[in-house]
C-alpha positions in Angstrom: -57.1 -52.7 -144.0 -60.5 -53.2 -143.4 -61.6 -55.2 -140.5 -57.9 -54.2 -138.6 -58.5 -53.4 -135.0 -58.0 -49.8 -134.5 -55.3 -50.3 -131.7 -54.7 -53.3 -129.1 -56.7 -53.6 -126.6 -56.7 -55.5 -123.3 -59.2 -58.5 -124.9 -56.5 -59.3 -127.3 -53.5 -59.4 -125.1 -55.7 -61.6 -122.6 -55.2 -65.2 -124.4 -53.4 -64.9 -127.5 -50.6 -63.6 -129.7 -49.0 -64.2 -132.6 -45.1 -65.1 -133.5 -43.3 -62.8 -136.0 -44.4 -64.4 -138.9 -48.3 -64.7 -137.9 -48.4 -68.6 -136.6 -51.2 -68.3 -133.5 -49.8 -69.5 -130.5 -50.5 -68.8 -126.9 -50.3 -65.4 -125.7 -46.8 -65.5 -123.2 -47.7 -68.6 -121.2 -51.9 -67.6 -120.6 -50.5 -65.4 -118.4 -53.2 -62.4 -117.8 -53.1 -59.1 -119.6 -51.8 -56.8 -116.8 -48.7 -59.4 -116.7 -47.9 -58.6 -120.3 -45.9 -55.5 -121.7 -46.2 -54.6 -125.2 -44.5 -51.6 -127.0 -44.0 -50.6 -130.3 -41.4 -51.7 -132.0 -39.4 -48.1 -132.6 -39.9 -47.5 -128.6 -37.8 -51.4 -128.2 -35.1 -50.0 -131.0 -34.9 -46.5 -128.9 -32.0 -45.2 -127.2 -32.5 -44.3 -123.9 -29.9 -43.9 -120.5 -33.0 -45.4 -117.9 -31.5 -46.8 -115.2 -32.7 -50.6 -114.0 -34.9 -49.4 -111.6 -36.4 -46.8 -113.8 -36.9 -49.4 -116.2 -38.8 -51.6 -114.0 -40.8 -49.2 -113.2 -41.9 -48.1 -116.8 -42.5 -51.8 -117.4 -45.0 -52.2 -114.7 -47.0 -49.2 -115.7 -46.7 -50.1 -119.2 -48.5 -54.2 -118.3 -51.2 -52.2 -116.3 -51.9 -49.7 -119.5 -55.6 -50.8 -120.4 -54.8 -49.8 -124.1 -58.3 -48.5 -124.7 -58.5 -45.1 -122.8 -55.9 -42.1 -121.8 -52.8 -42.4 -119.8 -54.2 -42.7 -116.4 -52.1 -41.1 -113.1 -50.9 -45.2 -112.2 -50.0 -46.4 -109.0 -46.6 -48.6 -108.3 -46.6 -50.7 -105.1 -42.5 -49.9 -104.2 -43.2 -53.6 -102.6 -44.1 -55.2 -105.9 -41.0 -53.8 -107.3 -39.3 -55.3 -104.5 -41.0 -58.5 -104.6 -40.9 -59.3 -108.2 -37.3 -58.1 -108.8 -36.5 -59.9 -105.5 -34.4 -56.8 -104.0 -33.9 -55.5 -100.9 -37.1 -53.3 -100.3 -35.5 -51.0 -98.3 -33.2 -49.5 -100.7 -36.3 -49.2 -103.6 -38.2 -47.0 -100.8 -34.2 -45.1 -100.1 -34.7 -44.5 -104.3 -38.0 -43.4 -104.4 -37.7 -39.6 -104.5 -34.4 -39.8 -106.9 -36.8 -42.4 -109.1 -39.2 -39.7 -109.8 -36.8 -36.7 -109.9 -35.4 -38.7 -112.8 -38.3 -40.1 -114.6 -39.8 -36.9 -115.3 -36.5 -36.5 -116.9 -36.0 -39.3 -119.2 -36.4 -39.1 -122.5 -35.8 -41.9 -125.5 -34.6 -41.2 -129.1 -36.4 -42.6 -131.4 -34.9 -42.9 -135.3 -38.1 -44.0 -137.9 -38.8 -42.4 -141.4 -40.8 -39.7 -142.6 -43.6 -40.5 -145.1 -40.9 -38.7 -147.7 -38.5 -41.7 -147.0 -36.1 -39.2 -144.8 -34.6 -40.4 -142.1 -36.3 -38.9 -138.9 -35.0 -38.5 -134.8 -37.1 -37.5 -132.1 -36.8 -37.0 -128.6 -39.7 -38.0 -126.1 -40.2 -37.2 -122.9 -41.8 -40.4 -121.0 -43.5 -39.2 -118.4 -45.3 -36.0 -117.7 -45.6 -36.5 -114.1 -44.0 -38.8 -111.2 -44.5 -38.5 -107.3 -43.7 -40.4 -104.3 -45.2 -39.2 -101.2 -44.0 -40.8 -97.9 -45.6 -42.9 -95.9 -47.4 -44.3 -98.8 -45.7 -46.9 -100.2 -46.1 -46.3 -103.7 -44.8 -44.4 -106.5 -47.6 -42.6 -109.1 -46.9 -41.3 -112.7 -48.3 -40.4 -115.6 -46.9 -41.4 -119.3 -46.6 -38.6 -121.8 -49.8 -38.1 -124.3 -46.4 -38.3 -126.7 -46.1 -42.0 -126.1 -49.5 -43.3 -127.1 -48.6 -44.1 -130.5 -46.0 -46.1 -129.2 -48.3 -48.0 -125.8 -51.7 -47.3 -126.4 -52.7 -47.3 -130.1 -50.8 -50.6 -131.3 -51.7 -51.4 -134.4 -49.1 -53.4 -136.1 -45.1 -53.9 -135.5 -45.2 -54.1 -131.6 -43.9 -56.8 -129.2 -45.0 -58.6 -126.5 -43.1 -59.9 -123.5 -44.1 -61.3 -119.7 -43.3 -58.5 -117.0 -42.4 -60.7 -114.6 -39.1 -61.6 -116.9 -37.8 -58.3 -117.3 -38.0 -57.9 -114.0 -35.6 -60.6 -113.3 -33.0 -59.3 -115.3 -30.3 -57.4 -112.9 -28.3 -55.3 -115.9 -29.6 -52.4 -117.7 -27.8 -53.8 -120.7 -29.7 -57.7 -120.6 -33.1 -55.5 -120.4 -32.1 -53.7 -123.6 -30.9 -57.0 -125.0 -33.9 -58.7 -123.7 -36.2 -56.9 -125.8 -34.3 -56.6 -128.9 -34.3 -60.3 -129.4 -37.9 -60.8 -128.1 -38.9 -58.5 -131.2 -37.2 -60.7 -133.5 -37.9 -64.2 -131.8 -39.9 -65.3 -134.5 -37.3 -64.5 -137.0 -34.8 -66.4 -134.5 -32.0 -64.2 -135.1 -30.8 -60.4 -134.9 -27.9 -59.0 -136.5 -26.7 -55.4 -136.2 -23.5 -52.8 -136.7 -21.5 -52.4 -133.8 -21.7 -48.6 -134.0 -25.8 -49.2 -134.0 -25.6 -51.7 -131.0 -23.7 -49.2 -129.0 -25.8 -46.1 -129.8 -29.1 -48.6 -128.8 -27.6 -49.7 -125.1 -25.6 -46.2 -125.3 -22.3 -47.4 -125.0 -20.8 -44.9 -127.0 -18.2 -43.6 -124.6 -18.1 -46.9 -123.0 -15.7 -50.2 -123.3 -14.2 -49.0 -126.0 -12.4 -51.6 -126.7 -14.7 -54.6 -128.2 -13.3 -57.4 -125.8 -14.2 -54.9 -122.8 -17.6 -54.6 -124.4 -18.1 -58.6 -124.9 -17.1 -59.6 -121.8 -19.1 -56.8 -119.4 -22.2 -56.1 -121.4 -22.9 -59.2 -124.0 -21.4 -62.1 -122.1 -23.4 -60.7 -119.0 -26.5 -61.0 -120.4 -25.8 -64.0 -122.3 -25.6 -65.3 -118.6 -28.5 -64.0 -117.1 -31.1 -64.2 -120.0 -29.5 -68.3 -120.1 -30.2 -68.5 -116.2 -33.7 -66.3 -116.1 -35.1 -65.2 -118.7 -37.9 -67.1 -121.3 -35.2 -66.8 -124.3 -31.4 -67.1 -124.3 -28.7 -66.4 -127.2 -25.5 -67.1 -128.8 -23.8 -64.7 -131.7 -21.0 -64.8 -133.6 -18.6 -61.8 -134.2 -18.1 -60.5 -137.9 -14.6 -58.7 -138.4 -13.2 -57.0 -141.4 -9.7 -57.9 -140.5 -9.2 -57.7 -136.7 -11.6 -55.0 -136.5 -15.4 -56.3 -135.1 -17.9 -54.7 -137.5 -21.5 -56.6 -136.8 -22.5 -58.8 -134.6 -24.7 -61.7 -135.4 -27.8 -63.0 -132.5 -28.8 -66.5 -132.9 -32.3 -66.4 -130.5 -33.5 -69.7 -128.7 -36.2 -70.8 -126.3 -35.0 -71.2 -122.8 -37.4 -74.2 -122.0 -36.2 -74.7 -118.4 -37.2 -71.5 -117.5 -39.9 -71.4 -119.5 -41.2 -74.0 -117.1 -40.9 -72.3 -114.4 -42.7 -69.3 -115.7 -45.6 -71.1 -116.4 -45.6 -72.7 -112.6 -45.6 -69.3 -111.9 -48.8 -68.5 -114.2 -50.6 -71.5 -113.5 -49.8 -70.7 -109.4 -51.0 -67.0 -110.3 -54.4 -67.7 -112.1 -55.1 -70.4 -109.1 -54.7 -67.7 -106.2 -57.1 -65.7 -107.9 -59.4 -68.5 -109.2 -60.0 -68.4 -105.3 -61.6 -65.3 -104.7 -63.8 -65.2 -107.8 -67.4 -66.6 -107.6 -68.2 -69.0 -109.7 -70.9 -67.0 -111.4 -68.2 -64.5 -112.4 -65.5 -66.9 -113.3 -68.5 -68.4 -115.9 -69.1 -65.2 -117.0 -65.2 -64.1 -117.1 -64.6 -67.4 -119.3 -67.5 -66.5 -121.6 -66.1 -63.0 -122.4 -62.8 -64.2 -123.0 -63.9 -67.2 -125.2 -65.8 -64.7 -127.5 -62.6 -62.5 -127.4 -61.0 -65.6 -128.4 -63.2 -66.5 -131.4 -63.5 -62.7 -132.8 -59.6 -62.5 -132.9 -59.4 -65.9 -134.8 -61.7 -64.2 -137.4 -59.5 -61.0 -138.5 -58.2 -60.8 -141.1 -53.6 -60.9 -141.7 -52.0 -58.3 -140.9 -48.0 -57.7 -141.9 -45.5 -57.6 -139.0 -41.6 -57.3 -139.2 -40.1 -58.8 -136.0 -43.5 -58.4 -134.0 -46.0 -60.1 -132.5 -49.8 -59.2 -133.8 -52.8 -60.5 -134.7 -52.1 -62.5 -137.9 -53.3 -65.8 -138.9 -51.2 -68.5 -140.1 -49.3 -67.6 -143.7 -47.0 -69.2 -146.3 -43.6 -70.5 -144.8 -42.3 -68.4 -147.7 -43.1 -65.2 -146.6 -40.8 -66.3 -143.6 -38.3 -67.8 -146.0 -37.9 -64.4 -147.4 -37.8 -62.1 -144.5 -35.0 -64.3 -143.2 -32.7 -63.6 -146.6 -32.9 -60.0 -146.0 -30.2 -58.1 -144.0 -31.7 -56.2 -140.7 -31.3 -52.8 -142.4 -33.2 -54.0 -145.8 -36.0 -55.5 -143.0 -36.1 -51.8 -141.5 -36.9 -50.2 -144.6 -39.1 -52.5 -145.5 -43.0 -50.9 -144.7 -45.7 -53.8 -143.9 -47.9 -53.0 -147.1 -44.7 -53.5 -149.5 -44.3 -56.9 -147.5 -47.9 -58.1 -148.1 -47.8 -56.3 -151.7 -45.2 -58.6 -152.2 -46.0 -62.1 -150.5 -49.4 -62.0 -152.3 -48.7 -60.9 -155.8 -46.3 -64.0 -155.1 -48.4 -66.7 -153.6 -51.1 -65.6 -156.3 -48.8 -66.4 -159.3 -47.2 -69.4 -158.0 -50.9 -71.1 -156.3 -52.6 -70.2 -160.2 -49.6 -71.9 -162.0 -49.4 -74.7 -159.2 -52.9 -75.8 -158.5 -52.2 -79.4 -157.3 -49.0 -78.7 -155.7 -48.2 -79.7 -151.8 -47.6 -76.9 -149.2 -44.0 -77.4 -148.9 -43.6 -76.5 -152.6 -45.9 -73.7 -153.0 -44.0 -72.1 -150.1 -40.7 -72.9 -151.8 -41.8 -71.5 -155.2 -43.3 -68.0 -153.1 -40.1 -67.2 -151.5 -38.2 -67.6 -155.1 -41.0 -65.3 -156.8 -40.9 -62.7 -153.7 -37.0 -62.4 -153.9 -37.4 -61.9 -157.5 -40.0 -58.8 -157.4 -38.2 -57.9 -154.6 -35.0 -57.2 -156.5 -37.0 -55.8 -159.5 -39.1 -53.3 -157.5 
């Protein structure tokens, strides 16, 4: 599409972002770019057996990615880990050498499609290299040139969440969780099979009775996401018979905590508002105001369960996503969805011309169900 940014880049994560469905809104509190993960949507849906710690560390290096160069070799306080995860420091620097004797290790399965329409898995390795030298303090690694398409050239269908909330999570399973609803927060709800659910969090020789399952991975992070994390959930069980078959994720803005992150932004940006001149600040605030005002200007761009850089769009397009089922919204490709919407919004705005907004959104979503089921 002409005009689309050829990947993310640090200007557009440093103020803005947009909800699934394109609304503008700001960007994860105004917290600052190196605060902010994002990742492609098929690395979220990948499997993977990291450990929490292995996690957090991924995460960190993934907020400091500039997004416009290679993978640099990054540098991990072990005290930041500590700090922001509010652990014992002590048993992070114990870790350190089994940390990066198993990161170079890890992989994730990723499951996408080929341009055929077949089914695809790969495996990635996620780092190429990972050291800890004593006496140091830190831990430094190097992504995979395998994972750019998936942290550096960002283009469309990728999600964007604070670091600083994942790192409060204490179960590998609410950090999976975590991030599965944050890619469909704009959609405000998630619903999956069982059998795909435990493949994502690997669970697959796990709690294998369902009750087991709800009570020490779903109910857990129920709890903690509720208590400390930006979003929270509730679901709803769908059986055939006695047997659970899907489950069904209702997502909701945590506002209390939500207030508490931004105290923590707003007590951020003022520590470091103190040891910037205020020639640079002027100049800082200039470059991000014209980062602000070129980002306005591009043009829509589809996203399924994303955040991007879309401008506002017909409630109908939303309307519609939210009939399909998740698998019918995996299949779906971004230019089919805006093929769609604006065949659609064309037909019903020429045959409508005097017609409110609430309408003309009403009338889209009918017309885009109907093409849809006559593609």
């Amino acid at each position: 599409m002409s005009g689309e940014p050829s990947y993310l880049t640090s200007a557009h994560l440093s103020n803005r972002s947009t909800d699934a469905m394109g609304h503008q809104k700001q960007l994860e509190l105004g917290a600052p770019s190196d605060k902010v993960v994002a990742k492609a949507n098929d690395l979220i849906r990948a499997r993977h057996s990291l450990s929490t710690m292995e996690q957090r560390v991924l995460v960190m290096m993934v907020a400091k990615l500039s997004r416009e160069s290679e993978f640099p070799v990054q540098e991990i306080p072990i005290h930041e880990i500590a700090d922001i995860s509010d652990i014992d420091g002590s048993n992070v620097y114990r870790a350190a050498q089994d940390i990066c004797d198993s990161l170079v290790d890890q992989t994730v399965d990723i499951h996408d499609q080929s341009e055929e329409g077949n089914r695809r898995y790969t495996t990635y390795n996620c780092f190429s290299m990972c050291q800890y030298e004593e006496g140091k303090g830190v831990i430094r690694a190097k992504f995979n040139e395998d994972m750019r398409p998936f942290l550096l050239e960002l283009k469309r269908r990728f999600t964007l969440y604070l670091v600083t909330v994942f790192l409060r999570l204490r179960s590998k399973y609410s950090t999976q969780i975590y991030e599965l609803l944050k890619m469909r927060q704009g959609l405000s709800n998630l619903r999956m099979s069982i059998e795909e659910f435990r493949w994502k969090l690997g669970l697959e020789d796990k709690y294998q009775e369902f009750a087991q399952m709800k009570r020490r991975v779903i109910e857990q992070a129920r709890g903690e996401l509720k208590k400390r994390a930006d979003i929270y959930f509730t679901y709803r069980v769908i059986r055939e018979g006695r047997s659970a078959k899907e489950i069904q994720f209702y997502i909701h803005e945590n506002e209390e905590v939500t207030q508490e992150l931004k105290e923590e932004v707003s007590a951020l940006e003022n520590s470091q508002d103190t040891t910037v001149s205020r020639s640079d600040k002027s100049a800082q605030q200039e470059r991000e105001a014209t980062a602000g005002d070129s980002r306005d200007q591009e043009p829509s761009t589809p996203v399924l369960g994303a955040t991007s850089t879309e401008g506002p769009q017909v409630d109908g397009k939303r309307m519609f996503l939210e009939d399909l089922s998740q698998e019918e919204i995996s299949s779906l490709s971004g230019s089919e969805l805006d093929e769609i919407h604006e065949k659609a919004r064309n037909q019903v705005e020429e045959g409508n011309p005097d017609a409110v907004s609430s309408v003309l959104a009403y009338k889209t979503h009918s017309l885009m169900k109907e093409l849809w089921e006559d593609r």
